[in-house]
N, CA, C and O atoms as CSV, one atom per row, in Angstrom:
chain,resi,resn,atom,element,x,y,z
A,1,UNK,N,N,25.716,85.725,147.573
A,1,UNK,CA,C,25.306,87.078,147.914
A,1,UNK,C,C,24.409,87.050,149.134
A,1,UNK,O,O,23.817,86.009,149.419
A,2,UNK,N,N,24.295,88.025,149.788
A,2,UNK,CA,C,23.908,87.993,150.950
A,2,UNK,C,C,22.441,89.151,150.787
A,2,UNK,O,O,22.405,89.898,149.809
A,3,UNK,N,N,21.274,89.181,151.865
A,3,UNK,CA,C,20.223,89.484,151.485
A,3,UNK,C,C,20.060,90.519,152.865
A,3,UNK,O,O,20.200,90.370,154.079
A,4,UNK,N,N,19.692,91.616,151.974
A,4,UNK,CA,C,19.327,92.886,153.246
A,4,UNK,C,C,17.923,93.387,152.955
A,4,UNK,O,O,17.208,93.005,152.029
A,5,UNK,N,N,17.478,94.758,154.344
A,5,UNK,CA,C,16.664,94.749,154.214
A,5,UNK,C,C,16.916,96.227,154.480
A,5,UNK,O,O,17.363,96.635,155.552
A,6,UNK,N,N,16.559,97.123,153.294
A,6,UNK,CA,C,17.058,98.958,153.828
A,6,UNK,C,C,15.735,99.508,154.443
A,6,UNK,O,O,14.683,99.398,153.813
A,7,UNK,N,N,15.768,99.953,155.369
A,7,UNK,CA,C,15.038,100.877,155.381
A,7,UNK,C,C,15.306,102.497,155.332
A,7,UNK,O,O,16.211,103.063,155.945
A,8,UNK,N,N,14.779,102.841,154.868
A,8,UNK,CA,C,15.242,104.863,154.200
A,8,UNK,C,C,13.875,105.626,154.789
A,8,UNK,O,O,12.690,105.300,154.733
A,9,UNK,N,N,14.577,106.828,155.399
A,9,UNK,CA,C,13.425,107.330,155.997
A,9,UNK,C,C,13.538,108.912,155.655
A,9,UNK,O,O,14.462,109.466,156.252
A,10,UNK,N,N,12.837,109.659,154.883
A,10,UNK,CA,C,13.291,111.195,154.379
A,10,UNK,C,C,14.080,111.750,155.649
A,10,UNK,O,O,13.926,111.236,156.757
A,11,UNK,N,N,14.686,112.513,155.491
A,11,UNK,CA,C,15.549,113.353,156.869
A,11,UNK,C,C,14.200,114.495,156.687
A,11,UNK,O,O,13.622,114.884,155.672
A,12,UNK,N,N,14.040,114.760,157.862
A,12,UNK,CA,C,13.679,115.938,158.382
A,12,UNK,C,C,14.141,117.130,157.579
A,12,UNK,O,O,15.266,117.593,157.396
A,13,UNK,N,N,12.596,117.598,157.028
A,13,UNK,CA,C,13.103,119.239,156.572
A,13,UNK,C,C,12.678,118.518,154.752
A,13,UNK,O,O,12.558,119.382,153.883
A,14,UNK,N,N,12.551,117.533,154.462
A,14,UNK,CA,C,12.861,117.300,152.734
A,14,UNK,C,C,11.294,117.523,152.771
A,14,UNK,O,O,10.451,117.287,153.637
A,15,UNK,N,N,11.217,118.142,151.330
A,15,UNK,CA,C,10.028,118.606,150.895
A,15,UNK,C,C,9.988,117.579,149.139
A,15,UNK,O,O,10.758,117.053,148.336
A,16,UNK,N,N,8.567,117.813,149.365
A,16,UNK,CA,C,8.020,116.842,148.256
A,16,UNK,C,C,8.307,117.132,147.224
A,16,UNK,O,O,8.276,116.321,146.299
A,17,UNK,N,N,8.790,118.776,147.035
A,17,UNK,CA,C,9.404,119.459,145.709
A,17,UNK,C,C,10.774,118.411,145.301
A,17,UNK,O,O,10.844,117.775,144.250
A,18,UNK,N,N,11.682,118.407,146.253
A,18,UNK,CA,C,12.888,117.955,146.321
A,18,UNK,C,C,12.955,116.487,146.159
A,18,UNK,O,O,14.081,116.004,146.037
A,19,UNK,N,N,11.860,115.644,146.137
A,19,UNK,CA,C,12.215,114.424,146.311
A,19,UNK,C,C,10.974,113.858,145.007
A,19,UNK,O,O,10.944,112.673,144.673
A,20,UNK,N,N,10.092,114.826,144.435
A,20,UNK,CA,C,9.834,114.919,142.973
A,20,UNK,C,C,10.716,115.150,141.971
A,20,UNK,O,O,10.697,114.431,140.972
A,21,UNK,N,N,11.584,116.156,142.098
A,21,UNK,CA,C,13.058,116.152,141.305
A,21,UNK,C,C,13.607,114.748,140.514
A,21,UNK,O,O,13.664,114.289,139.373
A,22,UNK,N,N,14.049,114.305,142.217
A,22,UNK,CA,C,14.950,113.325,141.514
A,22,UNK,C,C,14.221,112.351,141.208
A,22,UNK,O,O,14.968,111.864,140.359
A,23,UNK,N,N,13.252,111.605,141.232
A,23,UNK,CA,C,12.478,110.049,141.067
A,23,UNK,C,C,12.633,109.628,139.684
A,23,UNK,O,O,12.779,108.441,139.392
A,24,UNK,N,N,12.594,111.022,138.401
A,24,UNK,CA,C,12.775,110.039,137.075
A,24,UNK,C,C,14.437,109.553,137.080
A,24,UNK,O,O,14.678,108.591,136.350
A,25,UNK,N,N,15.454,110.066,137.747
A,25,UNK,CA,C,16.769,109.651,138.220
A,25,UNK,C,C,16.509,108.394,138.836
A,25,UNK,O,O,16.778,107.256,138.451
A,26,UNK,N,N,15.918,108.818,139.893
A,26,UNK,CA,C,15.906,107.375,140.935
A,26,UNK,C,C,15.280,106.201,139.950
A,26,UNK,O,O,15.695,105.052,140.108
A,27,UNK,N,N,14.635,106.379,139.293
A,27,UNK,CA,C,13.680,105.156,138.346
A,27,UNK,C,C,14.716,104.519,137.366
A,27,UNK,O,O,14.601,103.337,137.039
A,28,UNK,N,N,15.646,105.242,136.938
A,28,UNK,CA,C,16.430,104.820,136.210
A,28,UNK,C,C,17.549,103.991,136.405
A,28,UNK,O,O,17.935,103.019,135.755
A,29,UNK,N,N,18.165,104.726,137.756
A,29,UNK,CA,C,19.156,103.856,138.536
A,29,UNK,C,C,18.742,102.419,139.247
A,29,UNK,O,O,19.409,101.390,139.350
A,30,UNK,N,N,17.320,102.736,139.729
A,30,UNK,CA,C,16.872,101.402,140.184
A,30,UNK,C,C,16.891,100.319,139.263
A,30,UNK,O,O,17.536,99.271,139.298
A,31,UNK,N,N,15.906,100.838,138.264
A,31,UNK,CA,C,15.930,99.832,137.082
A,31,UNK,C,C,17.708,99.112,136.680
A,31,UNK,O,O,17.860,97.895,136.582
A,32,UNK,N,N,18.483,99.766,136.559
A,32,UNK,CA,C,19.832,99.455,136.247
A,32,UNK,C,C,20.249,98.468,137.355
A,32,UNK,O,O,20.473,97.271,137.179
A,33,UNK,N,N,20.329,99.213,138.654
A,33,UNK,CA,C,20.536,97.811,140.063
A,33,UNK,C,C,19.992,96.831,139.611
A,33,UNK,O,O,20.587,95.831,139.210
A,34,UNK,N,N,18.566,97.029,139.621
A,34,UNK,CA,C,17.133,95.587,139.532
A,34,UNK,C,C,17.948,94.918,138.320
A,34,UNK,O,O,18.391,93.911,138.873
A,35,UNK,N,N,18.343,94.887,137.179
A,35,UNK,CA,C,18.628,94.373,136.546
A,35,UNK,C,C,19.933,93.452,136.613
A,35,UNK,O,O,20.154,92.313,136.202
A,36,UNK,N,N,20.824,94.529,137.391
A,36,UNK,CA,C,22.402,93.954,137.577
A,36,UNK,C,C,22.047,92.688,139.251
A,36,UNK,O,O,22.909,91.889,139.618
A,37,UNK,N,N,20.718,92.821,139.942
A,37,UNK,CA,C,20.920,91.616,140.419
A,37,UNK,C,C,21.077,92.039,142.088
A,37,UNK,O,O,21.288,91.265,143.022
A,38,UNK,N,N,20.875,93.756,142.143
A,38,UNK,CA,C,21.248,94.443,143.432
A,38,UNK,C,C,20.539,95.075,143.945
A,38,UNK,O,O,20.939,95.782,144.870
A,39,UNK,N,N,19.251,95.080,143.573
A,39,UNK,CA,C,17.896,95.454,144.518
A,39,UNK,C,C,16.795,94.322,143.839
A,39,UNK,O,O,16.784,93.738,142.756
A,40,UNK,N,N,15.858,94.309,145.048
A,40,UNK,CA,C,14.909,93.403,144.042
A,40,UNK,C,C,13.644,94.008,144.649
A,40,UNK,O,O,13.388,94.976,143.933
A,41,UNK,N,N,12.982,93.941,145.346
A,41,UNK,CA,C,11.202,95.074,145.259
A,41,UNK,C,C,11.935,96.221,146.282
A,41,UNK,O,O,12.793,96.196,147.165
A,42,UNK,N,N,10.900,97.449,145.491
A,42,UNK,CA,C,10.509,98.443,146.697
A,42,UNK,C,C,9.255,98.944,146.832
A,42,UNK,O,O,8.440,99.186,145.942
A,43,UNK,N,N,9.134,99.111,148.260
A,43,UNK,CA,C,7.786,99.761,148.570
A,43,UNK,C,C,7.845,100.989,149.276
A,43,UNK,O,O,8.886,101.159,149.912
A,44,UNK,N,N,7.036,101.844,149.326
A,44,UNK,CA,C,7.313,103.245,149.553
A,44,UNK,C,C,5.792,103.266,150.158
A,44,UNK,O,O,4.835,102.776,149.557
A,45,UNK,N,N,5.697,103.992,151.606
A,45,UNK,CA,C,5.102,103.840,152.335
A,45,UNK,C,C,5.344,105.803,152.895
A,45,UNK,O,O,5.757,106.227,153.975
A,46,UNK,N,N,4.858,106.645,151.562
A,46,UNK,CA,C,4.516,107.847,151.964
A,46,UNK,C,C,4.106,108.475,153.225
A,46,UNK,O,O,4.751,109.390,153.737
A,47,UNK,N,N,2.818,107.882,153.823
A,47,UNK,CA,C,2.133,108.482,154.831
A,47,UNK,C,C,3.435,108.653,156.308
A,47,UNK,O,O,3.427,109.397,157.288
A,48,UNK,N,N,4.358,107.667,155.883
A,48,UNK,CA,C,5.398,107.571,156.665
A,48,UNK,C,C,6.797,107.730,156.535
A,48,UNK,O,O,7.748,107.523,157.289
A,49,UNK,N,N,6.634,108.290,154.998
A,49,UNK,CA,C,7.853,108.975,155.001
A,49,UNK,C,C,9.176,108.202,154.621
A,49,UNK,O,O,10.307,108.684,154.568
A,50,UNK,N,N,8.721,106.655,154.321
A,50,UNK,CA,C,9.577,105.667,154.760
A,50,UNK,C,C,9.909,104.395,153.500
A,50,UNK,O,O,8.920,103.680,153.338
A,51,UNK,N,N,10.741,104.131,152.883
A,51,UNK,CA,C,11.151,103.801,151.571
A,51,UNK,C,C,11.432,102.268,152.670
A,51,UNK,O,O,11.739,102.271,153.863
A,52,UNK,N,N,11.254,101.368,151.985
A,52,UNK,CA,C,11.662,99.804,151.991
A,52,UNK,C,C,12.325,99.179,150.562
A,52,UNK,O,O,11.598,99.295,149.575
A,53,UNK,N,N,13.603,98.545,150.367
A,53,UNK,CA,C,14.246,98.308,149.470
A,53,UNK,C,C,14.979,97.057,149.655
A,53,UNK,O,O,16.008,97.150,150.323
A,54,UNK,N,N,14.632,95.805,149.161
A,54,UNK,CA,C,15.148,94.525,148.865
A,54,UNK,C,C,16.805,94.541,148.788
A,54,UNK,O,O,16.980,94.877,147.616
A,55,UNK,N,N,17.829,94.405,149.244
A,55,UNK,CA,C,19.474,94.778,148.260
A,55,UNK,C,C,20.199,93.369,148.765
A,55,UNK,O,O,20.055,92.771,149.831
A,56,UNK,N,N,21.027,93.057,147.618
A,56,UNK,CA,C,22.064,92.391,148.130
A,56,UNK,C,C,23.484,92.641,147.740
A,56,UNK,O,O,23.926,93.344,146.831
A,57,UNK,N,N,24.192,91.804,148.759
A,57,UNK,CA,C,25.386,92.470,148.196
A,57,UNK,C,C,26.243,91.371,149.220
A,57,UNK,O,O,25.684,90.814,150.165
A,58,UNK,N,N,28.052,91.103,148.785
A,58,UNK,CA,C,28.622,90.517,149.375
A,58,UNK,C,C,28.871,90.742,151.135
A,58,UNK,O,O,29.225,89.888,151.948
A,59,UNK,N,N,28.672,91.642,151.282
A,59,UNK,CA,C,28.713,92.094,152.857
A,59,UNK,C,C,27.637,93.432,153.190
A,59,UNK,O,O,26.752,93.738,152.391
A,60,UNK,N,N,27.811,94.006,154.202
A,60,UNK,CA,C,27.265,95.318,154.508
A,60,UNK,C,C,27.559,96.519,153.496
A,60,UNK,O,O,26.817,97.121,152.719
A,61,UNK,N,N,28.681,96.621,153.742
A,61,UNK,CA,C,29.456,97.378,152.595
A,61,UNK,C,C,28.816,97.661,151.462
A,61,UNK,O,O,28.028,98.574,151.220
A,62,UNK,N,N,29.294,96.645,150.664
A,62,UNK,CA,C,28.794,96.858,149.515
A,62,UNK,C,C,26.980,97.069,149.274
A,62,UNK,O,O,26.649,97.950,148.480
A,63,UNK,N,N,26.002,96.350,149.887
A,63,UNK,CA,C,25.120,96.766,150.154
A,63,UNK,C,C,24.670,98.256,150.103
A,63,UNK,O,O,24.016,98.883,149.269
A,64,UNK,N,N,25.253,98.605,151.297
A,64,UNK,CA,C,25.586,100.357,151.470
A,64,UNK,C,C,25.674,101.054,150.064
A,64,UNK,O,O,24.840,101.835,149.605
A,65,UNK,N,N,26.557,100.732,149.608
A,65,UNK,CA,C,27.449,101.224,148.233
A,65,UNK,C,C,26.158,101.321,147.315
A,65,UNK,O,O,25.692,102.453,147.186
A,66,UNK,N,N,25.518,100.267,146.655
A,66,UNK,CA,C,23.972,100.141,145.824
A,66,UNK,C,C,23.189,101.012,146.575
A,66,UNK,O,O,22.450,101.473,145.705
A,67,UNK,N,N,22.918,101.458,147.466
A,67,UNK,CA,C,21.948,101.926,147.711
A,67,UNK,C,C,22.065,103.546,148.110
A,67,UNK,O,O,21.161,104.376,148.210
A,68,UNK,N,N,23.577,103.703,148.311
A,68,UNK,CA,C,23.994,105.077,148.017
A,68,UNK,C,C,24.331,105.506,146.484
A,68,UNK,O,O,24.917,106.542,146.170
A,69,UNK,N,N,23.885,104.588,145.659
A,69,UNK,CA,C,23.817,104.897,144.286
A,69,UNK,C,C,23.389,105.326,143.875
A,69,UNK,O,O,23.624,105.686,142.722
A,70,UNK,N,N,22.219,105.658,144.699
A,70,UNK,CA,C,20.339,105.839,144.007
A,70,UNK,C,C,19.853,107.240,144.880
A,70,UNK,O,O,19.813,107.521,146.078
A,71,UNK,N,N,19.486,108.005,143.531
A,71,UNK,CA,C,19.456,109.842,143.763
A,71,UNK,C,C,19.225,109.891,145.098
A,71,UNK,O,O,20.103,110.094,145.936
A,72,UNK,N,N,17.710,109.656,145.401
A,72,UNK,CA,C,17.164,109.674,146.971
A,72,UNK,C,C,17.973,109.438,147.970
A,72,UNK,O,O,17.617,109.905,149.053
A,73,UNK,N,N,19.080,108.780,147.929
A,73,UNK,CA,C,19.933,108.318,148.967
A,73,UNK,C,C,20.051,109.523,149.866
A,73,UNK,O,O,19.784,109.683,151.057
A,74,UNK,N,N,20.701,110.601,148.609
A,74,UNK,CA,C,21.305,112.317,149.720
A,74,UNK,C,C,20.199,112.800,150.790
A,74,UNK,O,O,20.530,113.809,151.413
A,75,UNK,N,N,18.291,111.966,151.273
A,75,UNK,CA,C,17.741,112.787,151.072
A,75,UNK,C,C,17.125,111.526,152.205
A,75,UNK,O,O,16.007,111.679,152.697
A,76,UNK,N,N,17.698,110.695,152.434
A,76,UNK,CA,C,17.197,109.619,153.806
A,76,UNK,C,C,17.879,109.461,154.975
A,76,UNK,O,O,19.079,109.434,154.701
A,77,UNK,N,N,17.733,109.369,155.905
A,77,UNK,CA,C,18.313,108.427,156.967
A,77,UNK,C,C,18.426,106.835,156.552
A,77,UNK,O,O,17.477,106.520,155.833
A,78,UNK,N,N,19.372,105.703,156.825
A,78,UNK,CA,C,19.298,104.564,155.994
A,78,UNK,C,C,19.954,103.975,157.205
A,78,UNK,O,O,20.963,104.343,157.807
A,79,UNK,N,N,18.584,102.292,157.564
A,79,UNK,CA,C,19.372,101.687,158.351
A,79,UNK,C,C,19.452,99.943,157.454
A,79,UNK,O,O,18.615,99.572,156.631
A,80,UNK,N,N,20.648,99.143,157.899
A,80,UNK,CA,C,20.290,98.195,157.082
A,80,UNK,C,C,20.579,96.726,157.698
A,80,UNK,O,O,21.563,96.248,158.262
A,81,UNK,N,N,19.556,96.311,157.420
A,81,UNK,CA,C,19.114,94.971,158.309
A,81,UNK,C,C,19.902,93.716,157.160
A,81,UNK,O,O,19.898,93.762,155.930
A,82,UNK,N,N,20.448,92.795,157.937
A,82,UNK,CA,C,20.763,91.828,157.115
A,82,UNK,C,C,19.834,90.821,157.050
A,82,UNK,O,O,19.163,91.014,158.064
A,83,UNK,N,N,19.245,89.588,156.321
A,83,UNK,CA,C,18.277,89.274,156.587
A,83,UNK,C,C,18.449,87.652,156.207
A,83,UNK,O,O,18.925,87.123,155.203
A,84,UNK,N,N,17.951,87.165,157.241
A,84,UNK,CA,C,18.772,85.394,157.934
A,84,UNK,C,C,17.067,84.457,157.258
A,84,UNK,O,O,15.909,84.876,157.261
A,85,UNK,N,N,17.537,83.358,156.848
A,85,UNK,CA,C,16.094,82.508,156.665
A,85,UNK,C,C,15.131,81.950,157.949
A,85,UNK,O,O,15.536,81.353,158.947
A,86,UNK,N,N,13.956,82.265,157.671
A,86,UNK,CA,C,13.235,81.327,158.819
A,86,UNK,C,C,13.470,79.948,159.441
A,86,UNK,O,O,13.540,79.090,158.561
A,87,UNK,N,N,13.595,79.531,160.508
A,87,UNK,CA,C,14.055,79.132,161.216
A,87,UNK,C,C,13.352,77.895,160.502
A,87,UNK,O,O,12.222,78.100,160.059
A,88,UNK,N,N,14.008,76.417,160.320
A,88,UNK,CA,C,13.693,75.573,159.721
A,88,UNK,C,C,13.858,75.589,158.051
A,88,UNK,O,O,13.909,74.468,157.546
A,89,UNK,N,N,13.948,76.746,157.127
A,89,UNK,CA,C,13.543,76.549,156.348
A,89,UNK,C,C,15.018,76.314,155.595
A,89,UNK,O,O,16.097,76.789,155.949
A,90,UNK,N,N,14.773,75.516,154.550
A,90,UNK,CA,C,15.859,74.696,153.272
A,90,UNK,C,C,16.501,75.663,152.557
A,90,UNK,O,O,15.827,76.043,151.600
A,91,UNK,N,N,18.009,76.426,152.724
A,91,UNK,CA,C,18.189,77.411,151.874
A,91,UNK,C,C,19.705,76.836,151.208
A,91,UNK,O,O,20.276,77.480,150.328
């Protein structure tokens, strides 16, 4: 499996009403990924609007796919970094 790095950024215009909604959704689906092996931390960095999410997946694709799984998805911009080991290190 291969190791990414999402970053999700609210679209313009989403209000805190709308993205309180879905989170006991989003908590649930995450938990289900986290478990199946297809996200592993997130950090959420409010002041900026800006979601960080661990994912893996056999290619880009599928990547994509997990992370358009999850409520919040309808409600970000999403770019996704693939993510290579430090240079030297034993993988």
């Amino acid at each position: 499996m291969n190791s990414y790095m999402v970053v999700a950024t609210f679209k313009v215009g989403v209000t805190q009403e709308e993205i309180r909604a879905l989170i006991p959704a989003e908590q649930a689906q995450a938990k289900l990924l986290e478990e199946q092996g297809l996200i592993g931390v997130i950090k959420v960095a409010m002041p900026k609007r800006t979601v960080f999410i661990e994912a893996f997946g056999q290619d880009d694709q599928s990547a994509l796919e997990t992370i358009y799984s999850l409520p919040l998805a309808k409600l970000w911009d999403i770019e996704l970094f693939p993510i290579t080991p430090p240079v030297g290190a034993n993988v």
